[in-house]
Backbone as a printed PyTorch tensor [residue, N CA C, xyz], in Angstrom:
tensor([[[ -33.4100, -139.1750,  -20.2980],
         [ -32.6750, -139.7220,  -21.4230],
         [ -32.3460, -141.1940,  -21.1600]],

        [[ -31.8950, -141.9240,  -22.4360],
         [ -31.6130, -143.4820,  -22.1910],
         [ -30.3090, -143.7310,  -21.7260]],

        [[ -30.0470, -143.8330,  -20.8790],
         [ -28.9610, -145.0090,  -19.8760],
         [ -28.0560, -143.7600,  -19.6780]],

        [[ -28.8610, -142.6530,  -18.9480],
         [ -28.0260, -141.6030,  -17.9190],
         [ -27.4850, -140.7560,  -19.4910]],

        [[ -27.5960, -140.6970,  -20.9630],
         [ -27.1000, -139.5210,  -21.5660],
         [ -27.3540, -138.9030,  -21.7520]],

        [[ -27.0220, -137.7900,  -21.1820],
         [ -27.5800, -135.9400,  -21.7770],
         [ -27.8730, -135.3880,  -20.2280]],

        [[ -27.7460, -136.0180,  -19.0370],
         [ -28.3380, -135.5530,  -17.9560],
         [ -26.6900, -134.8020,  -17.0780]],

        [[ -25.6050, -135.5280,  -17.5460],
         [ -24.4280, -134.4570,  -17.2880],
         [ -23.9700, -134.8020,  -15.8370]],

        [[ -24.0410, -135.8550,  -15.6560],
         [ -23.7030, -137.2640,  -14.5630],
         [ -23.3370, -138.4450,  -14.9230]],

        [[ -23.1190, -138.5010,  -15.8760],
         [ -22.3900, -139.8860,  -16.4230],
         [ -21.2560, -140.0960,  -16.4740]],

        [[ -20.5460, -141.1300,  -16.8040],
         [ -18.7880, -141.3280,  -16.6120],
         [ -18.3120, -139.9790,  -17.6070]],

        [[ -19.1040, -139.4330,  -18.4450],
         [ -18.2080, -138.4210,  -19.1610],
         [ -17.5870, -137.0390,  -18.1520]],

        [[ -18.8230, -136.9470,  -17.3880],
         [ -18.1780, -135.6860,  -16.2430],
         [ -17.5950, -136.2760,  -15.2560]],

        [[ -17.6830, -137.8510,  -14.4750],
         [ -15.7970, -138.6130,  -13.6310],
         [ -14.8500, -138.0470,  -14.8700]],

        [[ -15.1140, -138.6560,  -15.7810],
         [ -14.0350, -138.4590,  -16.5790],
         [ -13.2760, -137.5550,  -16.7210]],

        [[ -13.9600, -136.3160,  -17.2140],
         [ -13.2810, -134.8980,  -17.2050],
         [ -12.7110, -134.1580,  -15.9250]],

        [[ -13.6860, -134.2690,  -14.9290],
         [ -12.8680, -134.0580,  -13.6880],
         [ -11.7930, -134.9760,  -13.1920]],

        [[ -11.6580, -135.8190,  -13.3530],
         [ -10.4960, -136.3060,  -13.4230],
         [  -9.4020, -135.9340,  -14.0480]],

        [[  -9.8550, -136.0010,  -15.1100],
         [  -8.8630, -135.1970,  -16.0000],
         [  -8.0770, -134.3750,  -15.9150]],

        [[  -9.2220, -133.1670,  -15.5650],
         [  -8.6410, -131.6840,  -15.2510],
         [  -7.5030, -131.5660,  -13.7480]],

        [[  -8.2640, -132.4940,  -12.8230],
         [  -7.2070, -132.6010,  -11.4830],
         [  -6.3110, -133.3760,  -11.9080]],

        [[  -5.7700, -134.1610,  -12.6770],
         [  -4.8940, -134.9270,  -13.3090],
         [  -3.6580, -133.7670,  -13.5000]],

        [[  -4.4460, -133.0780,  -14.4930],
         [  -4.2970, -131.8580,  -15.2190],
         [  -2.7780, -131.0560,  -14.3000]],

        [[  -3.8350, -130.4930,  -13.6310],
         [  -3.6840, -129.4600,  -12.7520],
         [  -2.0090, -129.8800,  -11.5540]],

        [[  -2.5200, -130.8990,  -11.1290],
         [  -1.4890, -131.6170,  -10.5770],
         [   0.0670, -131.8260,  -11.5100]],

        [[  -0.3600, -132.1010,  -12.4520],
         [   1.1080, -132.1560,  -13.3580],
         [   1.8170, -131.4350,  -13.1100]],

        [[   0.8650, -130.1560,  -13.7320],
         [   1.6150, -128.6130,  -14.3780],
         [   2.0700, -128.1400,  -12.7450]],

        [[   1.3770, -128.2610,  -11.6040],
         [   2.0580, -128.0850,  -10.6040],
         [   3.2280, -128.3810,  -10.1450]],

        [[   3.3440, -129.8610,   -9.8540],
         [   4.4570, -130.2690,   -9.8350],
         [   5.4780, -129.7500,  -10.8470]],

        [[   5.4700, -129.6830,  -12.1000],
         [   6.1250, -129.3600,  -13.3240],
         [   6.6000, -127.7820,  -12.6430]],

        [[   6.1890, -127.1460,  -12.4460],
         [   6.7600, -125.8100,  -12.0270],
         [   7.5500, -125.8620,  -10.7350]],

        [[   6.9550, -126.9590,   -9.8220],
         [   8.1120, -126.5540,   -8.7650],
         [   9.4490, -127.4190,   -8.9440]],

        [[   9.3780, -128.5140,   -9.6810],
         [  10.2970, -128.8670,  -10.5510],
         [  11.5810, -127.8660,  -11.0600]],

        [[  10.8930, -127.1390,  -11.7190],
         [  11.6110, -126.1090,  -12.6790],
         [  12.1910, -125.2730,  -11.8110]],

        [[  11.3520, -124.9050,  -10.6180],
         [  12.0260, -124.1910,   -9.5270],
         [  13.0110, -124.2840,   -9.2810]],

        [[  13.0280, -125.5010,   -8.6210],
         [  13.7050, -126.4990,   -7.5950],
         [  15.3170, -126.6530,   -8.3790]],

        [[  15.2560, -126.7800,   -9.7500],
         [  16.2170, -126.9410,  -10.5590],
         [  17.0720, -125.7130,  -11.1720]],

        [[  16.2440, -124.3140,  -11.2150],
         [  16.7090, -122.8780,  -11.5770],
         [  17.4460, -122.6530,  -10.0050]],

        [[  16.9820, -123.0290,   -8.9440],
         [  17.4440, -122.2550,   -7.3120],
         [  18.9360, -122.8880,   -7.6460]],

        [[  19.2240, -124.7210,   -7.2560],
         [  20.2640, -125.3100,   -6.9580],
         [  21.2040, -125.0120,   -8.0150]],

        [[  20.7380, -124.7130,   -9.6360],
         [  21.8050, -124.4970,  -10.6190],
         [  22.4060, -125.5860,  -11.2690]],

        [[  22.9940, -125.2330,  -12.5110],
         [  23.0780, -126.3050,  -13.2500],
         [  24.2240, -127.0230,  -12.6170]],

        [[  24.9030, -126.7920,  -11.8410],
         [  26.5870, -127.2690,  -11.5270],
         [  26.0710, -128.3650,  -10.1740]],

        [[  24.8920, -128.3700,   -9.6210],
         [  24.2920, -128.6050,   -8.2990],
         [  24.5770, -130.2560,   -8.7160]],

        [[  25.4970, -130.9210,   -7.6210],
         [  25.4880, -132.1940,   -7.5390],
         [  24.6510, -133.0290,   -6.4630]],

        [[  23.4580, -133.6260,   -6.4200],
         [  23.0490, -133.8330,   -5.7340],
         [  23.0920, -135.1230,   -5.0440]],

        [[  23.4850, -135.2450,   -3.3650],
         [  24.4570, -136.2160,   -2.4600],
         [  25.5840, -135.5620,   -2.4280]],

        [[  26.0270, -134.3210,   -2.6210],
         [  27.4200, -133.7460,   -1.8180],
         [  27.1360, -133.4900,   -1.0240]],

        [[  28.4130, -134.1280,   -0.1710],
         [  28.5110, -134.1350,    1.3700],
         [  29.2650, -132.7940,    1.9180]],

        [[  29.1790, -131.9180,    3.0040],
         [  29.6580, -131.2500,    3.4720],
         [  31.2740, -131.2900,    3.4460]],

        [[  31.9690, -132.7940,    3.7450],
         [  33.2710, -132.7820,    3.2050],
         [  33.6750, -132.4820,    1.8380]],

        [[  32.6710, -132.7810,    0.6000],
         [  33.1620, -132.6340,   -0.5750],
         [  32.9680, -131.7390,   -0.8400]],

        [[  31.9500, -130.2690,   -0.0430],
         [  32.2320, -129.3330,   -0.5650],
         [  33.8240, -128.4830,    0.3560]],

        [[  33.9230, -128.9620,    1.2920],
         [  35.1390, -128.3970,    2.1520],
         [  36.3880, -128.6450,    0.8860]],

        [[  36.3170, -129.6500,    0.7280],
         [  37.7120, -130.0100,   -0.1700],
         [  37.7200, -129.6320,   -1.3760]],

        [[  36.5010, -128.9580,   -2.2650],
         [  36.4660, -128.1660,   -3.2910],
         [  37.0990, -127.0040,   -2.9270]],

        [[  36.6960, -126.5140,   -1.7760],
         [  36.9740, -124.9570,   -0.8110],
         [  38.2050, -124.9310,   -1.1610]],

        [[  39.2370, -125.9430,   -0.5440],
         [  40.3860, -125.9680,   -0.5860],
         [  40.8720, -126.0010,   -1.6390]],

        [[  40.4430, -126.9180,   -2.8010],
         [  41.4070, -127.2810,   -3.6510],
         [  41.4120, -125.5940,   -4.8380]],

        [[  40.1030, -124.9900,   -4.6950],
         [  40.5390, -123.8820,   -5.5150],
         [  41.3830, -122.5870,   -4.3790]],

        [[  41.6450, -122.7690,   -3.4160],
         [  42.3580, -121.8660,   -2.5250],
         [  41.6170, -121.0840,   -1.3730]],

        [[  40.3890, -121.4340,   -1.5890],
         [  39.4890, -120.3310,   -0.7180],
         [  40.1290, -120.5260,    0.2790]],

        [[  39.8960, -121.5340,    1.1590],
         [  40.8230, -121.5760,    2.3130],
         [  42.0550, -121.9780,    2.6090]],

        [[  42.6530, -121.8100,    3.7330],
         [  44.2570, -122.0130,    3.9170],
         [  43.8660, -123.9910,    4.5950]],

        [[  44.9710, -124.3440,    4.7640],
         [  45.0780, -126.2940,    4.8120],
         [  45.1500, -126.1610,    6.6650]],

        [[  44.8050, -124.8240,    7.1330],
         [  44.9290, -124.8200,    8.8660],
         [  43.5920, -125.3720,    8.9310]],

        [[  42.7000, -123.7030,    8.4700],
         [  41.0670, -124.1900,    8.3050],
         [  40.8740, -125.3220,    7.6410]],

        [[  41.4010, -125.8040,    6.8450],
         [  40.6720, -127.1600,    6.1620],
         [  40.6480, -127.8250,    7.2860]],

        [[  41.7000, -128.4300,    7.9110],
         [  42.2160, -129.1950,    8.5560],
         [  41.1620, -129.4630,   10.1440]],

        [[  40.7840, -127.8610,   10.2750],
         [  39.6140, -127.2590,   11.7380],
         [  38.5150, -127.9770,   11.3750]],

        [[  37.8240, -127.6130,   10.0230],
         [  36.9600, -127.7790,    9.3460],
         [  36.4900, -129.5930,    9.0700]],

        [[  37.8180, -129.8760,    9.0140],
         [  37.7350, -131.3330,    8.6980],
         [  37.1380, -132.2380,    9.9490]],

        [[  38.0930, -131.6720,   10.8210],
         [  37.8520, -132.2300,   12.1330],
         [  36.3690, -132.5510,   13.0250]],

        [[  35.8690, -131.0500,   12.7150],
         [  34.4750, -130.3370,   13.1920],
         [  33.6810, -131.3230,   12.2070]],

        [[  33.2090, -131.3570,   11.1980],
         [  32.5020, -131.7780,   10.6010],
         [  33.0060, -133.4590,   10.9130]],

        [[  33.5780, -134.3590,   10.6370],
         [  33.7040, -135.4530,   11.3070],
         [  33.4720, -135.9830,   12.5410]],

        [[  33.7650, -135.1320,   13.2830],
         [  33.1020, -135.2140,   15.2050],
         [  31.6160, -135.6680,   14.9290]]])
């Protein structure tokens, strides 16, 4: 054929394979995305520090202000 068309090696099949791994790659990422975001939950602040979750601990009562206080210490060391 004239200038490589119809022989099914021309930029039209780079093209499409490209494409398709283009493709493919998205929707991948796109799902572990979705993962990643259903596991941590909608409330998930992301950069909380181990202190800010200690002092949430506390401030709704889970723990007593002895353990905070253990807790505080330990994690600062």
């Amino acid at each position: 054929m004239m200038w490589g068309y119809g022989d099914g090696y021309g930029w039209g099949w780079g093209m499409w394979m490209a494409h398709t791994f283009l493709w493919w790659i998205l929707l991948i990422l796109g799902i572990v995305v979705l993962v990643r975001w259903i596991i941590a939950g909608p409330g998930h602040a992301r950069g909380e520090t181990a202190l800010d979750v200690l002092k949430k601990r506390y401030a709704r009562g889970e723990i007593g202000k002895e353990e905070f206080e253990q807790k505080k210490r330990d994690i600062e060391s």
